[in-house]
VMD Tcl script that draws the C-alpha trace (Angstrom):
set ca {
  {-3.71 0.65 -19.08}
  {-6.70 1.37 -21.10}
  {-9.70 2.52 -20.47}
  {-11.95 0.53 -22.18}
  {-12.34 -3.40 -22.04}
  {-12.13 -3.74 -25.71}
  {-8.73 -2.87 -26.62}
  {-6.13 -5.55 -26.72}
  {-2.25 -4.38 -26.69}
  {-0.17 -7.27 -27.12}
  {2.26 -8.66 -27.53}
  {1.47 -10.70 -24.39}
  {4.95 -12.43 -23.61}
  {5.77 -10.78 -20.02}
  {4.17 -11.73 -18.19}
  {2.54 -14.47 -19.75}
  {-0.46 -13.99 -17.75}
  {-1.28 -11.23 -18.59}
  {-3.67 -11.63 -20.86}
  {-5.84 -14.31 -19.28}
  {-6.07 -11.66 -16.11}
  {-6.69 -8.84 -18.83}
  {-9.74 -11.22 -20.12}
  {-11.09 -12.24 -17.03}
  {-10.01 -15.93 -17.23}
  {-8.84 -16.17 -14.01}
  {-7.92 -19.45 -12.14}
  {-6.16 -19.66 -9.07}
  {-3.57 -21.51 -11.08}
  {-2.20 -18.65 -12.52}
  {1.44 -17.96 -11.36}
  {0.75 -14.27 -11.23}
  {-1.38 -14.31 -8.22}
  {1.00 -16.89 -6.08}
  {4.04 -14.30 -7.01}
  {1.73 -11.16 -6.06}
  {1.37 -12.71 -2.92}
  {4.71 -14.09 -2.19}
  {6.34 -10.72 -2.86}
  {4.12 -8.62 -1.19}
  {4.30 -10.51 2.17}
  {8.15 -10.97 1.72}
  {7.97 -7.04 1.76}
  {5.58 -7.33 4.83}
  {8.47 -9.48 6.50}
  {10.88 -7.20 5.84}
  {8.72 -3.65 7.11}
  {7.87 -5.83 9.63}
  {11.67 -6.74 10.74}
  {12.84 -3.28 10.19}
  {9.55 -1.57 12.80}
  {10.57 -4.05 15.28}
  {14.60 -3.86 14.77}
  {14.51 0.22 14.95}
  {11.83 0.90 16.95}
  {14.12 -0.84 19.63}
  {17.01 1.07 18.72}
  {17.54 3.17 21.96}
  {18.97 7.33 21.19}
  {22.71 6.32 21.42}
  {22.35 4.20 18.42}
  {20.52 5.91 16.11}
  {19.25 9.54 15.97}
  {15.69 9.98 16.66}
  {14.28 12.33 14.26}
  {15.94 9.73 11.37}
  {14.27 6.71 13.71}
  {11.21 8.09 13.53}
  {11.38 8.71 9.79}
  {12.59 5.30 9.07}
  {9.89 3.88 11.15}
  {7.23 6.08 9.30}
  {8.52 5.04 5.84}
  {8.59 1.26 7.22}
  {4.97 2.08 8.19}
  {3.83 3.51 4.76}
  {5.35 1.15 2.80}
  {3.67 -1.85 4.65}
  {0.49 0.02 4.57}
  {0.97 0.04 0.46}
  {1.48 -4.14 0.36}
  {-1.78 -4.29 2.69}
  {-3.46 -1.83 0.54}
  {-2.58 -3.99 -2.88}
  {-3.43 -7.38 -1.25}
  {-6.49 -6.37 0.40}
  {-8.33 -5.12 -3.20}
  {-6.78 -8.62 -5.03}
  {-7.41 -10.61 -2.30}
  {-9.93 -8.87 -0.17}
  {-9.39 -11.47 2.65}
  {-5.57 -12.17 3.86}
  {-4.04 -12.70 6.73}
  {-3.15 -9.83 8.76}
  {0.76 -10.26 10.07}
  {2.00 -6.36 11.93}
  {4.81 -8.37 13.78}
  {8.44 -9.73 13.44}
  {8.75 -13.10 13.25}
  {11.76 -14.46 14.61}
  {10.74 -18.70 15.30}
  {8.61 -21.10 13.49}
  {5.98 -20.78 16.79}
  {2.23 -19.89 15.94}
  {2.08 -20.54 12.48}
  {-1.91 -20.80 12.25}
  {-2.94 -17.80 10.13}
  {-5.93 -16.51 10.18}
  {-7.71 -14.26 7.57}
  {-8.56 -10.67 8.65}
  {-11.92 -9.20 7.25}
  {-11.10 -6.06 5.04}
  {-13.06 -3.44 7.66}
  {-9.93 -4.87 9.48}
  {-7.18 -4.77 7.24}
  {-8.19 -1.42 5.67}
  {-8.60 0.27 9.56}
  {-4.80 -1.00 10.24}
  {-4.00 1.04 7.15}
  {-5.36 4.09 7.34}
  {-4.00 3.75 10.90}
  {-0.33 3.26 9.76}
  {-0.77 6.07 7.11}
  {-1.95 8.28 9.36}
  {1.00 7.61 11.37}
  {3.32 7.96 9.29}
  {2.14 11.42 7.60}
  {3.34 13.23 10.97}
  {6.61 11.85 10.99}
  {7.20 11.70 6.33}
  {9.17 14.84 5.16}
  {8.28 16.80 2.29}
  {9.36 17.42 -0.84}
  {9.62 15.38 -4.56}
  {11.77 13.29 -6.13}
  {13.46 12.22 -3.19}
  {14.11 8.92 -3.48}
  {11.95 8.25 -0.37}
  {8.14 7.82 0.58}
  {7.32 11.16 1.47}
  {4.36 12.77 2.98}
  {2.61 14.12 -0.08}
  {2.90 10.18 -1.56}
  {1.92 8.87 1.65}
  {-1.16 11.57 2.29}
  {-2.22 10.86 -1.56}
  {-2.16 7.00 -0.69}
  {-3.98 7.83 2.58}
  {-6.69 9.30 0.10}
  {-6.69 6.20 -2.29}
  {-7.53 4.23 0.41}
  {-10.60 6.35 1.68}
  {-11.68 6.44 -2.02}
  {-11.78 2.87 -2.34}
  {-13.41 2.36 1.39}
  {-15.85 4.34 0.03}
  {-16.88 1.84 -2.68}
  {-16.79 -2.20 -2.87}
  {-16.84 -3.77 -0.83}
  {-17.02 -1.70 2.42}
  {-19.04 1.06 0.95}
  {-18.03 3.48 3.30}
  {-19.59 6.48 1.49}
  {-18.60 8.98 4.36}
  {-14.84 8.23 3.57}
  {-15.19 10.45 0.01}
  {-15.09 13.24 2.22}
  {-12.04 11.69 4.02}
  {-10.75 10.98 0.54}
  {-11.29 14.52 -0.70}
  {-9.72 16.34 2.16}
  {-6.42 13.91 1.72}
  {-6.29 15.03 -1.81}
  {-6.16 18.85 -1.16}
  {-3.88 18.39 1.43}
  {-1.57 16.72 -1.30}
  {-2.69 19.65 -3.48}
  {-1.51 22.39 -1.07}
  {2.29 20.65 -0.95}
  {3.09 22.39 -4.44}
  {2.28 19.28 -6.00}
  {-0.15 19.77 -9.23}
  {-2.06 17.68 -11.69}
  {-0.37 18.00 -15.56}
  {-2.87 20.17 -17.99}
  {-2.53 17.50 -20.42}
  {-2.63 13.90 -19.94}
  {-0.34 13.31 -22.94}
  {2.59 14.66 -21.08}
  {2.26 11.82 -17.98}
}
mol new
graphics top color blue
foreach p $ca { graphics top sphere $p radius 0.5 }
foreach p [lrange $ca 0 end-1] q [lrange $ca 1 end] { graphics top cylinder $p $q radius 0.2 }
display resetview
């Protein structure tokens, strides 16, 4: 929250761990990483279940522009838990599936080249298919597209060090800009 490594802001109550992650004195007994994971990949489950589930859903069930929407903020939204595990985590297992039995439970870890191509791949995807607008209560394309940039901004530093993917990065962010969306003059009024 602040930009300097110096400045404490407690109190320090929720979550507790908080301030052993804000000073560096991280163990992998702190609860705060088991419940980052557990959460994100229960939300991977669930975008997971809903692609699958929908994308089966035939057009006298459901109406295909809304399908397709649904399926590209399914998309998005997975490519956002990916996107957060991948820079904690850097190597996680890679699950783009339903899974509907206890069969093939042996996980492997995915490299991040890996794990950040599936998500540019999903965003990408689901840009064509997001609406616009603001405040809509939904992922829409301008989130999605500035997302899409976030990710090419971070490809293009550690650890992949893509430095090509600024450019990607850039041109993601003026696309957001020419939606009629706009940086605030004053960083007070955020």
């Amino acid at each position: 929250m602040h930009g300097t490594d110096e400045i404490y802001a407690p109190p320090w109550v929720n979550p507790p761990d908080r301030k052993l992650i804000f000073q560096w004195q991280l163990t992998p007994e702190i609860n705060s990483f088991y419940t980052i994971y557990q959460r994100h990949y229960q939300e991977i489950a669930r975008a997971n279940t809903i692609l699958n589930q929908i994308g089966q859903m035939g057009e006298d069930r459901i109406d295909q522009d809304v399908k397709a929407r649904i399926l590209a903020e399914g998309r998005a939204l997975r490519a956002s838990m990916y996107f957060n595990l991948v820079r904690i985590f850097n190597r996680v297992p890679l699950e783009t599936e339903e899974r509907t039995d206890f069969k093939n439970l042996d996980f492997m870890q995915a490299e991040p080249e890996e794990i950040y191509g599936f998500i540019t791949s999903e965003l990408e995807a689901a840009i064509t298919d997001l609406e616009e607008g603001k405040n809509t209560g939904r992922i829409t394309k301008g989130a999605a597209q500035a997302l899409l940039g976030n990710v090419y901004l971070q490809m293009a530093g550690f650890p992949l060090n893509q430095t090509d993917k600024y450019a990607e990065a850039a041109s993601n962010y003026a696309a957001v800009m020419d939606m009629d969306y706009r940086l605030l003059d004053n960083f007070e009024h955020i």
